[in-house]
N, C-alpha and C positions, 0 to 999 in steps of 0.2 A: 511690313507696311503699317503706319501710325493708322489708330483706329482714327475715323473721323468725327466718333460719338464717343468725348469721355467726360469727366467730371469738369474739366475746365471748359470744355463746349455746353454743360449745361449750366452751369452756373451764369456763362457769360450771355447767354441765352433765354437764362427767365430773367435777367437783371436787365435786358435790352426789352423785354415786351413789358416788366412793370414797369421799367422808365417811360416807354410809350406811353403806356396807359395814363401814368400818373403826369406828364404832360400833358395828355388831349382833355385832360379830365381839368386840370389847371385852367387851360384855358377857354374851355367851352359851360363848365360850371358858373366863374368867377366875373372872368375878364369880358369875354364874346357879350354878355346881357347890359354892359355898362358901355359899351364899344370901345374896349382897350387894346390893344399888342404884346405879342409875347416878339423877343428881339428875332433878330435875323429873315430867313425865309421863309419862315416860318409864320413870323410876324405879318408877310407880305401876302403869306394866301391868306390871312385870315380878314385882311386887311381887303381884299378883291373878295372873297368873301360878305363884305359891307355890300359893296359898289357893282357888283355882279352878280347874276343869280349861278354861281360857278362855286359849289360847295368849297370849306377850307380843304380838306382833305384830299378833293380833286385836284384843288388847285396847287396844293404841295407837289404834290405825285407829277405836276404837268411841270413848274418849273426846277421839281429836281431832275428830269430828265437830259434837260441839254447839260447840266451841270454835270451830271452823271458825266454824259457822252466826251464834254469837254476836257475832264478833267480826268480821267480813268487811266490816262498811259503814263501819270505821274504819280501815281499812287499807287502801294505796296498791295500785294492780293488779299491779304487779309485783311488791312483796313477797306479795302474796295468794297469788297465781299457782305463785313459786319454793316457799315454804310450803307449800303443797298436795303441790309435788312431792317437799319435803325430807321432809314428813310418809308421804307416799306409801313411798317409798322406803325409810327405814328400817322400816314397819310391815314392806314383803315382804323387806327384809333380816331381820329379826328370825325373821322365818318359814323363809326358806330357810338360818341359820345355829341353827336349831334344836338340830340333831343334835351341832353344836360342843360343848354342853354335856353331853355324856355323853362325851366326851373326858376331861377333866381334865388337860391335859400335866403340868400345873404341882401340885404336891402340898403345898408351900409355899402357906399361906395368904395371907403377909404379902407373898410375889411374885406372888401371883395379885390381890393387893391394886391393888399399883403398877402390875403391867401391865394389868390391866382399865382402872383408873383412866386412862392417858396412852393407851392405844388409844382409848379410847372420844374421852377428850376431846380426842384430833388429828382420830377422825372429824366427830365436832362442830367445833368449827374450823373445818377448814375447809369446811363447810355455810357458816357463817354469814362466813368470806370470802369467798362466791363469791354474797352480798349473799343467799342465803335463809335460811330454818329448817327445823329438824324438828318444829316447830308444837308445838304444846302453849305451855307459859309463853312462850318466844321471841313467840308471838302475841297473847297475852294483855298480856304485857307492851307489843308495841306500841299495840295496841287502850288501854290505859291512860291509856298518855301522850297519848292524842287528849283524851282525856272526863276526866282525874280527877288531880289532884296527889299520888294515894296511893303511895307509897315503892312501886315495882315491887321494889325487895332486901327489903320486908317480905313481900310477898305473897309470893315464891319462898323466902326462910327459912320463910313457915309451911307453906308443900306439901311442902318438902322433910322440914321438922320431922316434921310431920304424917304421913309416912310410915316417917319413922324411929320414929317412938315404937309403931307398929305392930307395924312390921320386930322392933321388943324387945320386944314381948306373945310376940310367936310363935317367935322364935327364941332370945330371949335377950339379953344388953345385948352379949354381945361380937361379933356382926352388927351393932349399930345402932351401936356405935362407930365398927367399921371402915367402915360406911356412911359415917359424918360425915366420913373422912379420906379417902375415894375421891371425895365430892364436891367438897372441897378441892381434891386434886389435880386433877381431870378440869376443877377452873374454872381454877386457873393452866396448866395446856397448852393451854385452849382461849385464852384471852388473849394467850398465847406464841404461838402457831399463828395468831392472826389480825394481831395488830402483831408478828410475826417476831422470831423470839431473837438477833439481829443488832444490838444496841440502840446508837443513835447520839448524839452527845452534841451540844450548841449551848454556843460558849462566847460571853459576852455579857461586853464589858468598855467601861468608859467612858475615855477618854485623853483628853488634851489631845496627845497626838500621834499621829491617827488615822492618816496619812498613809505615818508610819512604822511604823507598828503592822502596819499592813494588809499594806504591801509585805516585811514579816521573814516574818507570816505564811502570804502566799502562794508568798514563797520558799522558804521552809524546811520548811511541810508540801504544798506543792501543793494547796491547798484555795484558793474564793474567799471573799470576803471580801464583805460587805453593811457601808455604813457609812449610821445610821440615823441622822436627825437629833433633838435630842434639847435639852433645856435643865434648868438645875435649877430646883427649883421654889424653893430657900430665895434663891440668889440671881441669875436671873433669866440667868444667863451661858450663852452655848450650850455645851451638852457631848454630841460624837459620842458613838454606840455600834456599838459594831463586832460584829458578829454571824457566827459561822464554826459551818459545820456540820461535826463531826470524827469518824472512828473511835473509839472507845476506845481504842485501844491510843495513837493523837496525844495527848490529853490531856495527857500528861505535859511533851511537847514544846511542844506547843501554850501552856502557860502561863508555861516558860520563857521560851522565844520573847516573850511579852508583859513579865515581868516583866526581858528584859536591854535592850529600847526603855526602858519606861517603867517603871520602881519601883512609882508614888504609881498605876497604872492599878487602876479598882475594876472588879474580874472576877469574874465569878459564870458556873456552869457547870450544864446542867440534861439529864435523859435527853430524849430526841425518840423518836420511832416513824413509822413508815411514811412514812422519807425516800426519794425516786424522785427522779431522774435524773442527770446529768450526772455522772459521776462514782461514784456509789451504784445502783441499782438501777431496775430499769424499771416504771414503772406498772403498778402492780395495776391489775386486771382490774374 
């Protein structure tokens, strides 16, 4: 019988309560004092929150419920499971970082902007690297793709919409702007924060001198080398391709290096994300 408490249960476990935190802290330090949105459902209790004396936190907690209920026999147990807890977690962060927001550090609207936006969206992050959510759309969205071919980025632009066009009944359009531009930022940190700002590059070249190619490359950057077999398709001749995973900062070396073997070598270079091991970084969790 698999323990149900081991290194990868803790790991994914304190990465889902700092994510919470470092969310509710986002938006209840930053954003809640200037009356801005964090995206999704998120957005929406905090948003009733304004307009109702019905805490964010509570108000999370009430409508990820039917979301929950609705959506639970299409999704996998462990994401159910993690979900529950990510949804869990940030409602009681939201509540016990209440008082954050009668703070205001930051007096600066347009720096309360950006930092709400990257706090919140590293606490999100890394929720959803450590394989859960903080439920609302994240759930919904999965539940989707089981039953329906409906664009999951339609649905989440109109809830998000749909709460900014509120957000500017009641407060005015220059909140529902800044709203639009905290959701931007908070989805590119959340993106960076889960495939890592460390971005790696694959350079892919076809030679006819694979042999030599491979061994300048492996000596000159210390990287290895995958040589893939490969044929044209106009005239039916084998042609290697050589496949090297690089730093960025190699790149520049790395094509030299190709181009003093082989001239006529046809090289093309692409970003990669969440490269592990040997050499680069250890398997996520």
């Amino acid at each position: 019988m698999p323990r149900l408490v081991n290194g990868d249960f803790v790991k994914r476990a304190v990465m889902v309560v700092i994510g919470c935190i470092l969310a509710a802290v986002g938006v209840q330090l930053f954003l809640v004092p200037i009356h801005l949105l964090t995206a999704g459902v998120a957005g929406l209790a905090v948003l009733l929150s304004y307009v109702t004396p019905i805490p964010a936190g509570v108000g999370l907690f009430i409508l990820n419920v039917p979301i929950f209920l609705i959506c639970r026999r299409y999704l996998e147990k462990d994401f159910l499971i993690w979900s529950a807890v990510g949804m869990l977690g940030l409602s009681i962060a939201f509540a016990a970082t209440e008082p954050l927001a009668t703070l205001h550090p930051v007096k600066d609207p347009y720096l309360n902007l950006i930092a709400g936006a990257v706090v919140s969206g590293l606490g999100t992050g890394l929720v959803i690297r450590a394989r859960a959510s903080q439920g609302g759309t994240d759930v919904i969205a999965a539940a989707v793709r089981k039953v329906s071919s409906i664009s999951i980025g339609y649905l989440m632009f109109s809830l998000n919409a749909s709460v900014v066009v509120v957000l500017a009944g009641i407060y005015g359009l220059e909140p529902a702007l800044s709203t639009i531009i905290v959701i931007a930022i908070e989805s590119v940190v959340v993106e960076k924060t889960i495939i890592g700002i460390d971005a790696n590059k694959v350079l892919m070249t076809t030679t006819t001198k694979p042999a030599e190619v491979s061994k300048a490359l492996m000596d000159r950057l210390d990287r290895g080398v995958t040589i893939l077999n490969a044929s044209g398709a106009f005239t039916g001749e084998p042609r290697p391709v050589l496949m090297c995973i690089l730093r960025t900062r190699q790149v520049a070396l790395a094509t030299k290096v190709v181009k003093d073997v082989d001239p006529h070598a046809f090289t093309y270079i692409q970003d990669v994300t969440e490269v592990f091991g040997q050499g680069f970084k250890a398997p996520p969790i």
